[in-house]
N, C-alpha and C positions, 0 to 999 in steps of 0.2 A: 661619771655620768654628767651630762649637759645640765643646764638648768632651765632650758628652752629648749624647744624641738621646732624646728622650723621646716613648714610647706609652702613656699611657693612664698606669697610675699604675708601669711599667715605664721604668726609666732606661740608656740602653747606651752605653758608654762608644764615644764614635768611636775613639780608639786601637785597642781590639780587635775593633772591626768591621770597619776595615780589614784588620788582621790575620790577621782569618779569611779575608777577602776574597781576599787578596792568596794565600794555602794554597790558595784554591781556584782562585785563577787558573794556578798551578803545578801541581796535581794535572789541572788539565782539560785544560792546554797540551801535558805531558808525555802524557797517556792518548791525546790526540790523535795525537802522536807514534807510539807505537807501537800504534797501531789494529791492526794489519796484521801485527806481528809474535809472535815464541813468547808461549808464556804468561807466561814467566820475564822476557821484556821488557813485560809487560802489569803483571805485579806491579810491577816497578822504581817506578814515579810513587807506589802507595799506600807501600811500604815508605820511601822516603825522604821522603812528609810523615811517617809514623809516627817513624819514625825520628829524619828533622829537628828534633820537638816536642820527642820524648823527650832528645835531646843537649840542646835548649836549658832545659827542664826541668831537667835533671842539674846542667850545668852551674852555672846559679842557685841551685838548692839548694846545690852544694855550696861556694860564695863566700858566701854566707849561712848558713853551718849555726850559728852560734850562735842564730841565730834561731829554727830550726826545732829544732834539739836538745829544749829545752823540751817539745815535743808534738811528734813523730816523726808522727804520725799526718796533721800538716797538710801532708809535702811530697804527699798524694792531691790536698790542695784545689786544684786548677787553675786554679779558676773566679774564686781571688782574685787571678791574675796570679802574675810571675815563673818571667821568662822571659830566657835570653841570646840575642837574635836571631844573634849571630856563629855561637855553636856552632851553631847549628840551621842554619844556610846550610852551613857549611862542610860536617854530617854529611848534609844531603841532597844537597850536588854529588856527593861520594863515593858515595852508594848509585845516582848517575845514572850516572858516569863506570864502575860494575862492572856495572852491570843493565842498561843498557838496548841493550846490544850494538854496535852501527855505531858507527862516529867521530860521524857528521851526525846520530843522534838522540840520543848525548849531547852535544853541542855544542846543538843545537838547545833541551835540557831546561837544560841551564846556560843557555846566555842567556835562555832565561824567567826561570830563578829566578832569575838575574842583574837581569831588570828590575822585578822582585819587589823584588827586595832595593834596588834607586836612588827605588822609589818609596817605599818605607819608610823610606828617609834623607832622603827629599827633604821628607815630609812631616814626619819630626820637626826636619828644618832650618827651617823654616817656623814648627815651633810653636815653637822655641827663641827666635826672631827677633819671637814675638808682644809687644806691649808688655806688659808688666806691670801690673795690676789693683790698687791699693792697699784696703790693708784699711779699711773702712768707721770710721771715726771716730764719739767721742761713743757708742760703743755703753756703756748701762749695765745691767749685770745683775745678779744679788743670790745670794748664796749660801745653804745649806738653813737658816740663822738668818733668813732674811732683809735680811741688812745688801748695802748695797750695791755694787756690786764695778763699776770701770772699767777697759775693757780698754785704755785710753788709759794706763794706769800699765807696761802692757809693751813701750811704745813703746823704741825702742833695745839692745831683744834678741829674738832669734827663738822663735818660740811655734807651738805646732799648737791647733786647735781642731776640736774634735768634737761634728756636731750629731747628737743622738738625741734619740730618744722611747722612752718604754714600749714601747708597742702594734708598735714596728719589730724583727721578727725577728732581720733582722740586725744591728740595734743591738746586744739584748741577747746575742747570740752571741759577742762583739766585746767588750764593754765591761769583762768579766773581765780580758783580755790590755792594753786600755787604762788601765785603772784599775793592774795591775802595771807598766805600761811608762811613764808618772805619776811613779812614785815613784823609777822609777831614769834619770833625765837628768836630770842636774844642767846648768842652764843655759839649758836650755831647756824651758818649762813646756807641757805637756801638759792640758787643759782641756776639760772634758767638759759641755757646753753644752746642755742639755733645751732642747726645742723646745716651749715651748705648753702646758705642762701646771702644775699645780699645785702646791705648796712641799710638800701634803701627801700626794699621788699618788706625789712623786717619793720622799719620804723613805719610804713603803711602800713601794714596789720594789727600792730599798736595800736595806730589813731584810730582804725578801722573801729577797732572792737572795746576802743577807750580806755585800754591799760595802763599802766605805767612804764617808764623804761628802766626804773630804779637796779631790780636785778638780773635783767636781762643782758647775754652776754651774744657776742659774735664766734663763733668757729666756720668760717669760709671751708673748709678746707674738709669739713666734719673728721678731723682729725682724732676728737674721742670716739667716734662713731666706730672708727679700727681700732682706735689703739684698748678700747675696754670691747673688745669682741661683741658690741652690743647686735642682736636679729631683726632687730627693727625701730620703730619708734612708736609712742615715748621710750625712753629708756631714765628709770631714775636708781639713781646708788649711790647710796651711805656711806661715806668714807668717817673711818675715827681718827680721832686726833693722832694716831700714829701712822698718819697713812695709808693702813692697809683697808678693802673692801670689805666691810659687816655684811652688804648685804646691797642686791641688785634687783631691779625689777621691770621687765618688760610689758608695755599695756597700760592702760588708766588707770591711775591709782586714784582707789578713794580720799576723804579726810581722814578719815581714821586710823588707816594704813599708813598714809603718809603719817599723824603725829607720832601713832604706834615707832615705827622707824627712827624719827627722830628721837624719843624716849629712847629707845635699845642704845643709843650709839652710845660707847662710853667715852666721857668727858675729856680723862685724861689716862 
């Protein structure tokens, strides 16, 4: 199975489309449930998806808040991910187990969300168990001098790479937060990898937007852009020190996500 679905020049990650999938499979099973009964048993199924999101929202944030401290404003962003599936199961059994009245239609609404929740394990046991994709060799790039830079030289330590463009919204939304989060991981280099554009396009957008050039990279050619199958841009992926791909991600990635990532990657 893909790890992205892609419409048109729209990219969706299948994690969270399952995810939504699987809310709505709970919200429908439970409303079913109490068709029939008070209003107060009718509310129960919207209140504990609302509910369930917001626990597992909370939760996340609050095991990451170094992350988010910096900009208070980004635990609103939802849309970037993080999320703790536990908390959010365990707050909507509770809103089932008080709302929905009878023993038989909360038991009935837990075991939905109960098999919500084996197929959300079952699929991330699955993708755990996927083989692993090694990082594209021979790739060479060139930095804003023009000299030339091989990523064949970070072989035997772990590395993120970030593909953007100018023109990608969400890139430059993003590239602030990575160009700061660059300079403070030591160990593991951080690397911001233009897609297709020119030495002197890029180094205008720089001055444009008051960056730095430090790890910003050149690929003409968007050459990672094929050779890691990426669907669109940004495109950010975790390589561990043995080369191969931990983990890939299409879309704007938050702080949190990103440090989260870098934490996962094993050292050696």
């Amino acid at each position: 199975m893909p790890d992205v679905l892609t419409l048109g020049p729209l990219a969706f990650p299948v994690e969270r489309l399952l995810a939504v999938g699987l809310i709505w499979m709970v919200l429908a099973g439970s409303l079913w449930l109490a068709r029939r009964d008070s209003q107060r048993a009718r509310r129960a199924p919207w209140l504990a998806v609302w509910i369930g999101v917001l626990a597992a929202r909370v939760s996340f944030v609050v095991s990451h808040w170094q992350a988010y401290a910096p900009d208070p404003a980004t635990v609103a962003y939802v849309w970037q991910g993080g999320f703790e599936p536990v908390a959010g199961i365990i707050a909507a059994a509770a809103v089932f187990a008080f709302g929905m009245g009878s023993f038989r239609k909360v038991a009935g609404s837990v075991l939905i969300l109960a098999v919500a929740s084996g197929l959300w394990s079952g699929y991330l046991a699955l993708e755990a168990q996927k083989p692993r994709r090694p990082f594209p060799d021979g790739i060479r790039l060139a930095d804003l001098n023009g000299r030339p830079v091989l990523l064949d030289d970070l072989r035997g330590q772990p590395f993120v790479v970030n593909l953007w463009a100018s023109w990608c919204g969400p890139c430059r939304r993003e590239m602030p937060m990575f160009v700061e989060i660059a300079s403070k991981t030591p160990g593991v280099a951080v690397l911001l990898v233009n897609q297709g554009e020119d030495l002197r396009l890029i180094q205008r957008f720089l001055k444009d937007e008051g960056l730095p050039a430090g790890n910003i990279l050149s690929d003409r050619g968007a050459a990672l852009s094929r050779l890691t199958d990426s669907p669109g841009l940004p495109t950010t992926i975790f390589v561990r020190s043995d080369g191969m791909i931990e983990n890939a991600h299409t879309g704007q990635l938050s702080r949190a996500a990103l440090l989260h990532g870098i934490e996962r990657l094993p050292k050696r």
